[in-house]
C-alpha positions, 0 to 999 in steps of 0.5 A: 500500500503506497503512502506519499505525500499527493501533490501535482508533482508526485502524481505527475511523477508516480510509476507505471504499475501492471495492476490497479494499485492505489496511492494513499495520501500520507497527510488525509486518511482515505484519500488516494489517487487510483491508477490503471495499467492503462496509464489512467488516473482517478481521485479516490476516497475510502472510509467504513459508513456508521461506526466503523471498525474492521467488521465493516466493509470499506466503500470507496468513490472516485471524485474526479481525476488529475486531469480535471480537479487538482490536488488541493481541490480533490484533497478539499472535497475529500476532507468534506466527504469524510467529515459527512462520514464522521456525522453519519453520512454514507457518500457512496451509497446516496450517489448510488441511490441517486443513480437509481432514483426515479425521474420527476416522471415516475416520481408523479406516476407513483404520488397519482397513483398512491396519493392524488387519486385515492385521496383527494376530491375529484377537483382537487384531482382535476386542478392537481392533474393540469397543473402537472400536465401543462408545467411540471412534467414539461418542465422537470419531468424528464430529470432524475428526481434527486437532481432537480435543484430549487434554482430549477423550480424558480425558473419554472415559478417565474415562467408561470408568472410571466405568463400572467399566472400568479397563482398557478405559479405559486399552486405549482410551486406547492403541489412540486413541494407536495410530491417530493414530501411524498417521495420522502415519506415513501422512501422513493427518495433518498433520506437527504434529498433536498425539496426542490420548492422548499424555501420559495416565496410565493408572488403576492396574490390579489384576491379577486373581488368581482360581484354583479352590480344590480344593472348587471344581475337585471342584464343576467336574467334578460340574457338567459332568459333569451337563451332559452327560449329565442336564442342569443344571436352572434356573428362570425368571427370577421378575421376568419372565413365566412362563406360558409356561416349561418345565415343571420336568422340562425345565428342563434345560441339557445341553451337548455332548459337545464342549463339555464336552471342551473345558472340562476341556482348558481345566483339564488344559492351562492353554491359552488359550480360543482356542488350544482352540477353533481347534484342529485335528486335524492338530496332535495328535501322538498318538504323542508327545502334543504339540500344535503350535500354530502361531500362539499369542498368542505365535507358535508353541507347542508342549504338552505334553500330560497323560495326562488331556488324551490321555485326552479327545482320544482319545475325542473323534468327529473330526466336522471339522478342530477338534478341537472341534466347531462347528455347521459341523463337516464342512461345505465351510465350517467354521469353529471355535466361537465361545465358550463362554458359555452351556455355562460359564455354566451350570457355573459356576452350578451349581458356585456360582463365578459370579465366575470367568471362563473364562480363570481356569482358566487361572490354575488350572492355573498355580496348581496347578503352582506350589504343587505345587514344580514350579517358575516355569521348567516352569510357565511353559514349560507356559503358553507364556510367552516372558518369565519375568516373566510366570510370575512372577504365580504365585510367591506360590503357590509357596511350599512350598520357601521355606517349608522353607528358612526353617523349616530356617535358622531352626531352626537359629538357634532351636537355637543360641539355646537352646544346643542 
């Protein structure tokens, strides 16, 4: 076993050997330089993982060669590589851990699989999937999952601002954070590997504040009305062939009679667009006019319904088990609708709101409620809302009964003031 002292000359100036022969660095123990009979050199560094002793077989990790790292270098990595040794660390076996580790591709497949699908509700699934599909498999899928570093995740988080997405980007950022904290959890990674997304500052998020004004709602209610019954008339697009379009007289989008129901419960119940869309029969209460839902984005759920609201059920054809009726409504198979895209799409272009999305009627009913003095409390019982602060977007709007203690304290004050 050669022992000198590796410096640029000695390791220029070492013999040709006629079999691998390692010469160990006089000053660090566990370091050498490998050489072949080939004439070929490597860094090397030996040590016994856990506590050491005879009885434990050495590993031995090449970490670079003469030709691309010099002395002091390899002997500075070297003396880090055992001083991880003496707190624990196992080098050589982590590197060879991450030669296998999965790529980001398998490392989802695995989190889908085992975690998405089995856990999460059907939005959560559907939201999560996007995101993975159109950012984190383009942009990291093809990476080993323990190379992927947070300078990486940061390109791709401002990437998705940049596209004027900022909470995409910051959800983005949190489901990758997600998926490595799985990874971890089922040893599909290995113990030290670092999460991409820790440590990331999420963009500030503007919470959108939209609510229909009275004009507006009045606009709503003219248009689906003219949807379903004459039609909503549109004109093709100028920048793209007209030849062969309709003629004037029927240019008309007209909506069906389910679909038109489902917007204005949309408005008269303040639910979300799925708990609508999922809806079954089986869970209106006619008699009490209550529906009970039973797996809300916030568990179980009860409404409290209007008289316009039970006006609207009742009219409504049971053709299947949603109470809004899809294309395989009645059918073996059924299932509920998908959206309404195209039905609100068309009413809020006739009503000229094409900046409010579905989900703000939502904040409608909510807005309404609150500047009606009802109070963050009911409002926030008649949203479903497990946490007050949730309500509590909305008490700006509520604004009334302040308004009248103020104009009251200070009116008094004002009378004082004038000596009356």
């Amino acid at each position: 076993m050669p022992i000198l002292k590796l410096g640029r000359r000695a390791v220029t100036g070492l013999p040709a050997v006629t079999k691998t022969t390692i010469f160990y660095d006089s000053e660090l123990t566990g370091f050498g330089v490998k050489v072949t009979p080939t004439g070929a050199q490597s860094w090397v560094v030996e040590y016994r993982p856990g506590e050491g002793g005879r009885r434990v077989a050495k590993r031995r990790m090449v970490i670079g060669t003469p030709a691309t790292l010099a002395p002091e270098k390899a002997r500075e990595a070297a003396e880090t590589l055992l001083a991880k040794v003496k707190l624990g660390a196992d080098p050589a076996a982590e590197r060879g851990a991450a030669r296998k580790a999965e790529t980001v591709d398998e490392l989802i497949d695995s989190f889908v699989r085992d975690h998405l699908k089995p856990k999460c509700k059907a939005g959560t699934i559907r939201l999560n999937t996007g995101y993975i599909k159109n950012h984190i498999r383009p942009a990291l899928g093809k990476k080993k999952a323990t190379a992927v570093t947070r300078p990486d995740v940061n390109r791709l988080h401002l990437k998705i601002k940049e596209a004027g997405h900022d909470v995409a980007a910051n959800r983005v950022v949190s489901l990758i954070g997600t998926i490595y904290e799985f990874g971890l959890d089922e040893e599909i990674l290995p113990k030290r590997t670092e999460n991409p997304a820790a440590g990331i500052t999420p963009f500030v998020e503007t919470q959108r504040q939209r609510y229909l004004t009275e004009q507006e709602l009045h606009l709503v209610g003219d248009a689906v009305r003219e949807a379903e019954t004459v039609g909503i008339p549109w004109a093709p697009d100028p920048t793209k062939k007209t030849k062969h379009a309709p003629k004037p007289e029927n240019r008309l989008t007209k909506i069906d009679q389910h679909a038109a129901a489902a917007l204005r419960l949309l408005l008269f119940t303040g639910c979300r667009l799925r708990e609508i869309l999922n809806l079954r029969w089986a869970e209106y209460d006619a008699g009490r006019g209550l529906l009970f839902l039973p797996d809300s984005k916030t568990g179980q759920k009860t409404v409290v319904l209007s008289a316009p609201a039970i006006a609207i059920l009742d009219a409504l054809p049971r053709i299947g088990v949603y109470v809004i009726a899809s294309e395989s409504a009645g059918t073996k198979d059924e299932k509920p609708r998908a959206d309404l895209k195209r039905p609100w799409d068309a009413v809020r272009k006739r009503a000229s709101i094409e900046d409010v999305r579905i989900h703000d009627l939502r904040h409608s009913f909510a807005s309404v409620g609150a500047g009606s003095d009802l109070g963050l409390p009911i409002i926030g019982r008649l949203l479903g809302h497990t946490q007050a602060s949730t309500t509590q977007r909305y008490a700006h709007i509520a604004v009334n009964p302040a308004k009248r203690a103020a104009d009251l304290i200070a009116g008094k004050i004002a009378d004082a003031m004038n000596g009356k």
